[in-house]
N, C-alpha and C positions, 0 to 999 in steps of 0.2 A: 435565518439565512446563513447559505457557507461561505464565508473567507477564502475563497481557493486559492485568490496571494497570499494567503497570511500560511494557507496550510501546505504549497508551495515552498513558501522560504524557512517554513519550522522542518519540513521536510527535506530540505536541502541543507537545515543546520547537522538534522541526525545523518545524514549520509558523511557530511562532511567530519561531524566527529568516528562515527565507526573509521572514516578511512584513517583518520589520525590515533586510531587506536591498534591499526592493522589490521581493519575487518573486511574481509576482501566481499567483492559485486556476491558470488553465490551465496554466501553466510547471510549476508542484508535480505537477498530474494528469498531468501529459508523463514529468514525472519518477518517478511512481510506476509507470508504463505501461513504458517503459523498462528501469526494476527491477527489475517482475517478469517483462520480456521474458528479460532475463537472468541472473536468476537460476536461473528454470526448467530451464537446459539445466546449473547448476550444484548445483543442488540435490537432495538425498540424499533421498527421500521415503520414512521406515521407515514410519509409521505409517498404519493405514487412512485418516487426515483428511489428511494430508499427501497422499498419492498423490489422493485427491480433489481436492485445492484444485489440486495440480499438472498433473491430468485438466484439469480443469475448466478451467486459465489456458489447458493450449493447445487447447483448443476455441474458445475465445472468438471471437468477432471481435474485431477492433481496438474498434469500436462498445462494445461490453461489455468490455473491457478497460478503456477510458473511463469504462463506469460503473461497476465496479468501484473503478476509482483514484477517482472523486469521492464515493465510499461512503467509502472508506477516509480521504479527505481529509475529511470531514462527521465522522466516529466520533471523528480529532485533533481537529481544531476543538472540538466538542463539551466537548472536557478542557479547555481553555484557560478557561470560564466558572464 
């Protein structure tokens, strides 16, 4: 089972350090796009949601890979208040 408070506020710790490091919103989105470029080709997907979300990443375009990571960067952010 997922922790999505847990992986919520670890998620809102690394936003919170890039920003203290000067790493601005597009760099983090670069970096979440990248992550899960490569994760996908490493990742184990047992569960019908898993095989979904890993369907779905390599459909994407790049375009919505984008919007994706800026969802994902808005849901950390979100934790931090």
């Amino acid at each position: 089972m997922v922790d999505i408070e847990g992986f919520r506020e670890r998620l809102a710790q690394r936003i919170e350090e890039g920003k203290q490091h000067g790493i601005s919103d597009e760099v983090m989105r670069e970096g979440i796009v990248n992550l899960g470029d490569i994760a996908v080709h490493f990742f184990k997907a047992d569960k019908p949601e898993e095989k979904l979300m890993k369907a779905l990443w390599e459909v994407s375009t790049e375009d919505e890979k984008k919007v994706l990571a800026n969802i994902l960067l808005r849901y950390g952010k979100q934790a931090l208040h």
